[in-house]
Residue, then its C-alpha position, 0 to 999 in steps of 0.5 A: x297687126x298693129x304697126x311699130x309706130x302705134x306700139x311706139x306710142x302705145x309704150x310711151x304713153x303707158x310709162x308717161x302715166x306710170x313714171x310718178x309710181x314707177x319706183x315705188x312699184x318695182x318692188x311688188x312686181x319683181x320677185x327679188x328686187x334686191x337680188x335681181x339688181x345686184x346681180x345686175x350691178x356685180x355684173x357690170x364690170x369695168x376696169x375704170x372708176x369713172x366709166x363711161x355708162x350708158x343706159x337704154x330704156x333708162x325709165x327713172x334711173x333706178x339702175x344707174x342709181x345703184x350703179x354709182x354706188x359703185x362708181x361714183x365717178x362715172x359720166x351717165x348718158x341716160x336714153x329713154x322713150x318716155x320723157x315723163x321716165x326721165x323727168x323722174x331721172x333728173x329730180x333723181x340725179x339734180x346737180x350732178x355733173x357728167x349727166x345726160x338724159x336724151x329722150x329717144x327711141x333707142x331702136x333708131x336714135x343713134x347710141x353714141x360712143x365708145x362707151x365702157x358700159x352699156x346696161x339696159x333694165x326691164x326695157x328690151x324685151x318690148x322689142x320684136x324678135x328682129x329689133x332686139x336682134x338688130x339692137x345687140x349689134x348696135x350695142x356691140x359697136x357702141x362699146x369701147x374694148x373690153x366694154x361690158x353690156x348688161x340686160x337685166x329683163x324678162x325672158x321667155x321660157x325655153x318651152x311652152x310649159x316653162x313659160x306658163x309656168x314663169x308667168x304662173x309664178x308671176x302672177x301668184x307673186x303679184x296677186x299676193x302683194x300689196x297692189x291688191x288684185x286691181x293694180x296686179x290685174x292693171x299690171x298683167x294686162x300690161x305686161x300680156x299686151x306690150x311684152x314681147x319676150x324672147x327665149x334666154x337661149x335665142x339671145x344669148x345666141x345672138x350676143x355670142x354670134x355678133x361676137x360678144x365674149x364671156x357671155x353668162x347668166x348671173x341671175x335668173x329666176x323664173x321670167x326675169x335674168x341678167x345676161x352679160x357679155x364683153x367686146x373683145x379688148 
């Protein structure tokens, strides 16, 4: 079984090497890249124009990018594993103020706060069953009241035959773009070897359990989903 901390170092090296071509690549590995991050932005929603965010598994700042095009004002924590990620990040946001960038494991850094939002991007399910588990706990206690946490990510299939089919889907989608079948195949092997997807259903279970409300779905497309929910006010 290979341990947490070689898993640790093995995700921080493989974002490392990628960071300089993350962005530009989003758009050919996610089917509906447009959609799938509006969707993500519409559902992060806050009653203040200048909102406290912060972002785990941040990467280059992609989603917080969009973010500020709809509040402009908010004060950015940007939390990342590979500092190479959020070396990108900080070219990204140079000269604005009320940016942080911590380079940390989330699973064990301490998240701060209150915050009014916390969204998370193509990061959580890296994590095993448990972790993802433990982490929606420490998300919950993170928020302020009436704060909105936002996971835009993969998701396993609720059956076996689902999840071979997402994935199916997924790799015609790959294969069909301008990665060739090289770099489709590099990001497959990667995906199959540090992906750690959970059912849609097991965690939506879990964020209405530790007592987020409003929890929903604004988005899915075969593996990828946005999920949401509020801490009580």
């Amino acid at each position: 079984m290979v341990s947490r901390r070689n898993r640790v170092n093995a995700l921080r090296e493989a974002f490392d090497t990628i960071a300089s071509r993350y962005d530009e690549h989003r758009r050919w590995i996610i089917p509906d890249f447009r959609g799938f991050y509006a969707a993500a932005v519409a559902a992060a929603t806050s009653r203040r124009e200048d909102p406290a965010i912060l972002d785990i598994g941040a990467g280059t700042g992609l989603l917080p990018g969009f973010l500020l095009e709809v509040y402009p004002a908010a004060s950015l924590t940007l939390m990342d594993l590979s500092g190479e990620m959020l070396a990108v990040a900080r070219r990204r946001f140079a000269g604005r103020d009320a940016t942080r960038f911590i380079v940390a494991d989330y699973r064990e850094a301490d998240l701060g706060g209150p915050f009014d939002l916390i969204c998370s991007a193509l990061s959580i399910h890296h994590l095993g069953r448990e972790e993802k588990r433990e982490l929606y706990r420490r998300i919950f206690a993170a928020l302020g009241r009436d704060g909105t946490f936002v996971n835009a990510d993969e998701f396993k299939g609720e059956t076996a035959r689902e999840h071979r089919e997402n994935l199916g889907r997924w790799d015609e989608f790959l294969l069909g773009g301008p990665l060739g079948e090289a770099g489709a195949r590099e990001i497959m092997e990667r995906r199959d070897r540090l992906d750690r997807m959970e059912k849609l259903s097991v965690q939506l279970g879990w964020l209405e359990e530790i007592g987020f409300t409003g929890v929903e779905v604004p988005y899915r497309n075969g593996t990828f989903a946005v999920i949401a929910g509020k801490r009580p006010s």
